[in-house]
MITIFI-793955 format. One record per residue (C-alpha): x, y, z; residue number from 1; residue in one letter. Coordinates in steps of 0.5 Angstrom, whole numbers. Example, Ala and Ser with C-alpha at 12.3 -4.5 7.8 and 13.67 -1.06 7.14 Angstrom:
% residues 2
<<25, -9, 16>, 1, 'A'>
<<27, -2, 14>, 2, 'S'>
END
This chain:
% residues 334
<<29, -52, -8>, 1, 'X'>
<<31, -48, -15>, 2, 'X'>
<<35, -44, -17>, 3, 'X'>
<<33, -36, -19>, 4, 'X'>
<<35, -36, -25>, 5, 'X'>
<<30, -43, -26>, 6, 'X'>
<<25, -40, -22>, 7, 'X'>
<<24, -34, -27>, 8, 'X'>
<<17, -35, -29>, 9, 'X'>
<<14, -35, -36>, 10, 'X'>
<<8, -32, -39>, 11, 'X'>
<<5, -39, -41>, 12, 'X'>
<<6, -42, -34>, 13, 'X'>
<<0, -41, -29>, 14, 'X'>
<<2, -42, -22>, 15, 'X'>
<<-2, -48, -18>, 16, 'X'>
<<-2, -52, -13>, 17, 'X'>
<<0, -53, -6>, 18, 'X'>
<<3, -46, -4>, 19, 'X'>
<<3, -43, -10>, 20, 'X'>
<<2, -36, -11>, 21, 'X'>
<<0, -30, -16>, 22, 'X'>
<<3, -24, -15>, 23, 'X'>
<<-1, -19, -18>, 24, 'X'>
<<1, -12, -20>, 25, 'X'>
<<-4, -6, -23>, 26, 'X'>
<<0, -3, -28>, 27, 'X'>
<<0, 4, -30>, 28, 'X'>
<<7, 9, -32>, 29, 'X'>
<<11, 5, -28>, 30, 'X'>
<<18, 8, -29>, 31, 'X'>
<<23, 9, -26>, 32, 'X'>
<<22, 3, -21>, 33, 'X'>
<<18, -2, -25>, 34, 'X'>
<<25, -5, -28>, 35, 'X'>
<<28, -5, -21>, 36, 'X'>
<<21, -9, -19>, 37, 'X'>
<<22, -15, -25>, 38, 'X'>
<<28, -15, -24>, 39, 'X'>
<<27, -16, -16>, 40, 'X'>
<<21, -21, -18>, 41, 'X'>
<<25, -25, -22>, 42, 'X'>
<<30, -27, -16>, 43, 'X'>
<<26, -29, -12>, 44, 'X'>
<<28, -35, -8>, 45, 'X'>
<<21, -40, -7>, 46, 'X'>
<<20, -47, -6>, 47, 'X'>
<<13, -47, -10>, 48, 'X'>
<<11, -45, -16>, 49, 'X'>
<<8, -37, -17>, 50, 'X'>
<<7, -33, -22>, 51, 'X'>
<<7, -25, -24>, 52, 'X'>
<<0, -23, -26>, 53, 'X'>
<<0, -14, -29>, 54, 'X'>
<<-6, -11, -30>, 55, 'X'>
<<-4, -6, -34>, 56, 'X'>
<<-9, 0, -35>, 57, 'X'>
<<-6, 5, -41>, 58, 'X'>
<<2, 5, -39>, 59, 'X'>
<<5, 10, -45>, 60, 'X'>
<<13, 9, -42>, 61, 'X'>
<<13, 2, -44>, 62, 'X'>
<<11, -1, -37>, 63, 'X'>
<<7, -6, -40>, 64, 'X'>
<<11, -9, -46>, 65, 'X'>
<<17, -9, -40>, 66, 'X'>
<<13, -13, -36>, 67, 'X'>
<<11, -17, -42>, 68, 'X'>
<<19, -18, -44>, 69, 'X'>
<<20, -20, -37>, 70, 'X'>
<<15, -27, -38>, 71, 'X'>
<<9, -24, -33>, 72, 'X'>
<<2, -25, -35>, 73, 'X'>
<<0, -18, -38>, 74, 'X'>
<<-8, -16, -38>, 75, 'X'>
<<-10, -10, -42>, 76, 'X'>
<<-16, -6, -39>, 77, 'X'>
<<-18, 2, -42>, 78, 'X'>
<<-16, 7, -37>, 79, 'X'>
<<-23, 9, -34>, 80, 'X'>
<<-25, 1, -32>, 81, 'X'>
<<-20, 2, -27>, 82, 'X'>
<<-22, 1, -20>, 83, 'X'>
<<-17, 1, -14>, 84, 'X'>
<<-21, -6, -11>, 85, 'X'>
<<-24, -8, -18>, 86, 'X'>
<<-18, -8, -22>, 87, 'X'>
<<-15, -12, -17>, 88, 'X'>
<<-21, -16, -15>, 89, 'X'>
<<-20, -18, -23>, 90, 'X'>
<<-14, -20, -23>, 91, 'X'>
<<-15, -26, -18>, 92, 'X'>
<<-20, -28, -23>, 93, 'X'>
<<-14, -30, -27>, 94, 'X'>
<<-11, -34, -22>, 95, 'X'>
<<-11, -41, -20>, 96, 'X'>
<<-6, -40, -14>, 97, 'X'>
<<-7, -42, -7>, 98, 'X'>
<<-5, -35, -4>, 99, 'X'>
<<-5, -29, -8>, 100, 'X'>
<<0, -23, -6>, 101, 'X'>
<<-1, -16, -9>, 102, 'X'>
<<4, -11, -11>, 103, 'X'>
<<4, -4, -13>, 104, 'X'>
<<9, -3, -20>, 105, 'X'>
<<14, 2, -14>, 106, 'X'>
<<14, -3, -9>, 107, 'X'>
<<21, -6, -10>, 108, 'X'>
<<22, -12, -6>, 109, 'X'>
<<29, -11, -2>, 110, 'X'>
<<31, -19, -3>, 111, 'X'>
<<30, -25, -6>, 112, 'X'>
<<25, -27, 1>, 113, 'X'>
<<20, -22, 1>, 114, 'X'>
<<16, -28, -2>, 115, 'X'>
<<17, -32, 3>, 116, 'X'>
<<17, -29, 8>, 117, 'X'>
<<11, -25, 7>, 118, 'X'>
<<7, -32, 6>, 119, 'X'>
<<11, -36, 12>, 120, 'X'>
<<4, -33, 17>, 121, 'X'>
<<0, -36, 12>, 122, 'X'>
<<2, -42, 12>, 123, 'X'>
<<3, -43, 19>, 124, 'X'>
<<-4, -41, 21>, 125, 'X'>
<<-8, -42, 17>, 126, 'X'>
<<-14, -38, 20>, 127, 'X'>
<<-9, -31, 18>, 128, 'X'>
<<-14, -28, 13>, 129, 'X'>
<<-8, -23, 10>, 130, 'X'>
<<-2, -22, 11>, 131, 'X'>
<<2, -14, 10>, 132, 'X'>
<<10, -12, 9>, 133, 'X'>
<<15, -8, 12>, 134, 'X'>
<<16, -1, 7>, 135, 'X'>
<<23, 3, 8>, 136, 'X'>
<<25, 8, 3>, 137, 'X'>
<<27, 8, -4>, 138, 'X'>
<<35, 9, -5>, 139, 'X'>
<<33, 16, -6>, 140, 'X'>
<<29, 18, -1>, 141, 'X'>
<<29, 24, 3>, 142, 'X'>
<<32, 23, 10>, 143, 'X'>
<<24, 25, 13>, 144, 'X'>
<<21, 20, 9>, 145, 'X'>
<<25, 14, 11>, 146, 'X'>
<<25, 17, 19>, 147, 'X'>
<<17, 17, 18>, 148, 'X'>
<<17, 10, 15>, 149, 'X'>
<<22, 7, 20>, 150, 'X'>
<<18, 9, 26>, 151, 'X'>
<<11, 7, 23>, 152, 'X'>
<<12, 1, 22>, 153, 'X'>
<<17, -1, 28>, 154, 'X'>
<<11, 1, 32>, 155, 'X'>
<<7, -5, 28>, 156, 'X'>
<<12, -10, 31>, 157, 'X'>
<<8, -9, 37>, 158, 'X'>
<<2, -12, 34>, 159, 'X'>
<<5, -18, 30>, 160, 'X'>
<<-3, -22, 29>, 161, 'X'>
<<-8, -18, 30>, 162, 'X'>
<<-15, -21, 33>, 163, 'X'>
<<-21, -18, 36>, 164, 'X'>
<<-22, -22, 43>, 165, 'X'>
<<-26, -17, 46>, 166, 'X'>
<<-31, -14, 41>, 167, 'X'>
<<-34, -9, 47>, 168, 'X'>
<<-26, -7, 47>, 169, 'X'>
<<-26, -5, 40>, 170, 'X'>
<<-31, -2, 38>, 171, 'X'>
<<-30, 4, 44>, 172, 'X'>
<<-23, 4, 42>, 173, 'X'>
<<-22, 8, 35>, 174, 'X'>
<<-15, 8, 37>, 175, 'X'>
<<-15, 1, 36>, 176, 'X'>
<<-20, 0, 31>, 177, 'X'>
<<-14, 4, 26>, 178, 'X'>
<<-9, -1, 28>, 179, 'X'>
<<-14, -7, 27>, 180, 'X'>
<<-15, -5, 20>, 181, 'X'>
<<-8, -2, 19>, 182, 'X'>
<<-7, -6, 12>, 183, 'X'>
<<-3, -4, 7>, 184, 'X'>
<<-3, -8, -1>, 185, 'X'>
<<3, -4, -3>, 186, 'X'>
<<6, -11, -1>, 187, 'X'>
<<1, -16, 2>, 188, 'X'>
<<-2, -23, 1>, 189, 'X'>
<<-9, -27, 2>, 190, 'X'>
<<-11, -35, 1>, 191, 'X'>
<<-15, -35, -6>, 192, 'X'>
<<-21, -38, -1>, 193, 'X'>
<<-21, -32, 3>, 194, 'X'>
<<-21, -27, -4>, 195, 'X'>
<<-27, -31, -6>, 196, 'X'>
<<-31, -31, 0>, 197, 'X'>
<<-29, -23, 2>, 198, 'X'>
<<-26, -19, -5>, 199, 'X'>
<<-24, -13, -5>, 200, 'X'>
<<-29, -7, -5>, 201, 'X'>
<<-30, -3, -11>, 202, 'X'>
<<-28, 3, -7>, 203, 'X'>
<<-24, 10, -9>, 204, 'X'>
<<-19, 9, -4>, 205, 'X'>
<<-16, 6, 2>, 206, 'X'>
<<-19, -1, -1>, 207, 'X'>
<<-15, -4, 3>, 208, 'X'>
<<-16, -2, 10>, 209, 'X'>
<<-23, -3, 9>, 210, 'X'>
<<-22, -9, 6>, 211, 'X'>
<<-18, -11, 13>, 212, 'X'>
<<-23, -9, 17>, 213, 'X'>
<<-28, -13, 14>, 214, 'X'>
<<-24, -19, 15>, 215, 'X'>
<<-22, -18, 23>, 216, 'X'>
<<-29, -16, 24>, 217, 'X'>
<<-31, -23, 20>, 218, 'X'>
<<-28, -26, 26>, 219, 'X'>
<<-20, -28, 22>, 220, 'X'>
<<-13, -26, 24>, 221, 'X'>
<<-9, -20, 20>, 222, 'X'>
<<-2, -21, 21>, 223, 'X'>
<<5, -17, 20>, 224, 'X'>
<<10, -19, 16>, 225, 'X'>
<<17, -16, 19>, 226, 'X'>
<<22, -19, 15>, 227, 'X'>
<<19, -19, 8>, 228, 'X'>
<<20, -11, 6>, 229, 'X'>
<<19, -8, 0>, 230, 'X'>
<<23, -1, -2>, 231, 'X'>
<<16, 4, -3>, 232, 'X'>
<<16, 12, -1>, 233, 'X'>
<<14, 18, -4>, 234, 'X'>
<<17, 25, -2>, 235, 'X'>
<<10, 29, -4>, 236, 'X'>
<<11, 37, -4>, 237, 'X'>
<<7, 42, 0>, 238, 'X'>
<<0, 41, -6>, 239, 'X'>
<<1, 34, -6>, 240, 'X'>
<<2, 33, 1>, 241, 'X'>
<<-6, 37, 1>, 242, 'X'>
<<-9, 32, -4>, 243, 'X'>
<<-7, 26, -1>, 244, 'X'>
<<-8, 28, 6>, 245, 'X'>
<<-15, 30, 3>, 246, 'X'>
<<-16, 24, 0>, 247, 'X'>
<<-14, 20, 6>, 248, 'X'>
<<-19, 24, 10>, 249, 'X'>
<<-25, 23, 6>, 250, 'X'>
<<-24, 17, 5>, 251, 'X'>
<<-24, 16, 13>, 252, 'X'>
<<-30, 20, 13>, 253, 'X'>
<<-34, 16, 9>, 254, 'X'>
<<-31, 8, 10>, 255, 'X'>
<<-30, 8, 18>, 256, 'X'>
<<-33, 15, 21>, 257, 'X'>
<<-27, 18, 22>, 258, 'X'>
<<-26, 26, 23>, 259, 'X'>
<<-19, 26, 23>, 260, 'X'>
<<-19, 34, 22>, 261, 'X'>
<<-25, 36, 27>, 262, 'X'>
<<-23, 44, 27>, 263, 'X'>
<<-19, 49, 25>, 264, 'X'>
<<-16, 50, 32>, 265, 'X'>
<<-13, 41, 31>, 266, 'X'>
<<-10, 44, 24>, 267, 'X'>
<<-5, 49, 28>, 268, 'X'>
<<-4, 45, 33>, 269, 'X'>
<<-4, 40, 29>, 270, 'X'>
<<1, 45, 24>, 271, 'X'>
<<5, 46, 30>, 272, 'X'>
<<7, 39, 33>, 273, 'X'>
<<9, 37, 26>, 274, 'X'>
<<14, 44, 24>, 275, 'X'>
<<17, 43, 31>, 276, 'X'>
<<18, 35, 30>, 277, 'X'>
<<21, 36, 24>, 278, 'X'>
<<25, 42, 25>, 279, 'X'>
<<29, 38, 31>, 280, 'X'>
<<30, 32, 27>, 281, 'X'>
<<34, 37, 21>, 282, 'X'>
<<37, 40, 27>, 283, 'X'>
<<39, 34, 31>, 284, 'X'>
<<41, 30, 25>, 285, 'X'>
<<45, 35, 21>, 286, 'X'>
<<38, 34, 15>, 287, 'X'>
<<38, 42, 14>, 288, 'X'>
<<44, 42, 11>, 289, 'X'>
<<44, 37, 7>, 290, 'X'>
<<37, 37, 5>, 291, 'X'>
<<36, 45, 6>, 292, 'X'>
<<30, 45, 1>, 293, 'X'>
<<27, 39, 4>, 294, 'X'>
<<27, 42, 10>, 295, 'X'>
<<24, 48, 8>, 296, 'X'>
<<18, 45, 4>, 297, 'X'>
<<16, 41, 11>, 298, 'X'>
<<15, 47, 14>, 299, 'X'>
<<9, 48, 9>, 300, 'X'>
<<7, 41, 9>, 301, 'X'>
<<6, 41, 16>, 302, 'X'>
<<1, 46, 15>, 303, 'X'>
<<-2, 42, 8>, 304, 'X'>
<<-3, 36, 12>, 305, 'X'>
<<-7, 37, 18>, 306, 'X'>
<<-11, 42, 12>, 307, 'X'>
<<-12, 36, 8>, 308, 'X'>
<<-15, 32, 13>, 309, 'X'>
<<-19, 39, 15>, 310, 'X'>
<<-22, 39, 9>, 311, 'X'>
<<-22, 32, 8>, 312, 'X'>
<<-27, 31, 14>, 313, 'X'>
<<-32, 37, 10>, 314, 'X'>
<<-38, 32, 7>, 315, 'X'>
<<-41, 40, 5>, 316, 'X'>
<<-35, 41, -1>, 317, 'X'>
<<-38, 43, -7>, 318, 'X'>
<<-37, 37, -12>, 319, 'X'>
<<-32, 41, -17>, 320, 'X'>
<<-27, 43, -10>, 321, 'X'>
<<-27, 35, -8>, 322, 'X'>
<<-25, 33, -15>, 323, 'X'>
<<-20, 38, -16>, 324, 'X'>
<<-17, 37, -9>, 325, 'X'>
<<-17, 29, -10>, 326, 'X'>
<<-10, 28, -12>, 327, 'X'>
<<-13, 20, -14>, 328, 'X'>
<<-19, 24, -18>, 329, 'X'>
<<-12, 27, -22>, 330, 'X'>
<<-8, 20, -23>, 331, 'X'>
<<-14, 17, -26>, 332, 'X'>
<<-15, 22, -31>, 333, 'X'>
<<-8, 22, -33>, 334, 'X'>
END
């Protein structure tokens, strides 16, 4: 096997062959994690070749000439060709590889096997279609965050491959279905066969799950990855927290048929289990008095987000609200 240092790759190298792999990364304002991300990428310990292939879309904080200082393959595209599912989708394009790995610019991978171990299912079975990772808090991420994290994805560890066996079950489980589907390319990996046969859909959000649904519908596997973990979080304020459940919301709506928020009744109550969760945690743990204006902005969250996904679940919104409340409609237009 070689060593790191030999194995960091080269912009003119394609990756190709038995279990080679391209990591794929749309690329926008990457900072601060992005060095963190190239430097992580470059010490990955893999037995076969693989290259970073980054799609940039208009970084204006030097992501792009960063990545291309580091020997990644970069791509340019105009901002508003970018697609969360086609820009990907175009990415692969590029790459001969056996096993396409995406990646997000704030993923930082946590050690040198994050590849490896994401790829391991895969190579073991190969009627597992995609294979997602673990996430835990960046360095500076507020205690709740890393609690959330923690806890969502200790109970995936209860689901290690999933796979429909009884199809009746399923589709009269919704619970079941979202955990089917649960998918996330923050940190995850397909073969090119599958990519070829199922690509992603060119949709505004939540590309992923829908994209996971597809394949476990298709009659593949969908696996999680425990021990290759990625460094991604994000401590959203109260506004932010409503866009972004708005967008989650809509998006459930649209793509699965899910009210995540039925009434304004299920928003307080909604409301009122999370003030009372979070309030325990900062009492219990001591996060009031070390994070006392976080603790304060939870309570507002609390109400943000069930709103969010109240709103969200409204197909009625006139179209200059909705545009307003999507906090993916903003980043795009950045």
């Amino acid at each position: 096997m070689k060593s790191a240092p030999e194995r960091k790759t080269r912009s003119s190298e394609v990756a190709q062959g038995p279990n080679s792999a391209s990591i794929i990364i749309p690329l926008k304002n990457g900072m601060p994690y992005f060095p963190e991300v190239c430097a992580a990428l470059q010490q990955q310990d893999y037995d076969a070749p693989f290259e970073v292939i980054c799609v940039d879309s208009g970084s204006t904080d030097g992501s792009d000439h960063l990545a291309e200082e580091s020997g990644f393959r970069l791509e340019r595209i105009a901002s508003e060709d970018f697609g969360h599912g086609r820009t990907r989708n175009h990415a692969a394009s590029l790459s001969q590889a056996e096993y396409l790995v995406f990646l997000t610019h704030d993923a930082i991978p946590a050690d040198p096997h994050w590849l490896s171990a994401l790829l391991a299912p895969m190579r073991a079975d190969d009627r597992i279609a995609g294979v997602f990772g673990r996430h835990i808090g960046h360095d500076d991420a507020d205690p709740f965050i890393a609690w959330e994290l923690s806890e969502h994805f200790k109970g995936l560890r209860n689901f290690p491959v999933v796979e429909i066996t009884d199809r009746a079950a399923y589709d009269a489980d919704q619970g079941l279905r979202q955990i089917y589907h649960y998918y996330s390319d923050n940190s995850s990996a397909m073969p090119r066969r599958i990519w070829q046969e199922f690509p992603y859909p060119d949709v505004q959000f939540a590309e992923d799950q829908i994209w996971a649904k597809i394949i476990v519908e298709a009659g593949y596997r969908k696996a999680f990855a425990p021990d290759s973990v990625v460094k991604h979080s994000h401590s959203f304020g109260p506004v932010e927290t409503l866009r972004r459940s708005y967008d989650e919301s809509r998006a459930f709506r649209i793509l699965f048929g899910y009210t995540l928020s039925p009434s304004l009744w299920a928003v307080v109550r909604s409301s009122g289990y999370l003030v009372l969760r979070d309030m325990g945690l900062a009492w219990k743990n001591g996060w009031w008095r070390s994070h006392p204006r976080k603790t304060l902005s939870r309570i507002l969250e609390a109400f943000a987000k069930p709103m969010g996904h109240y709103l969200g679940a409204r197909a009625s919104l006139p179209a200059g609200l909705a545009d307003r409340l999507s906090r993916d409609t903003w980043i795009r237009n950045l």
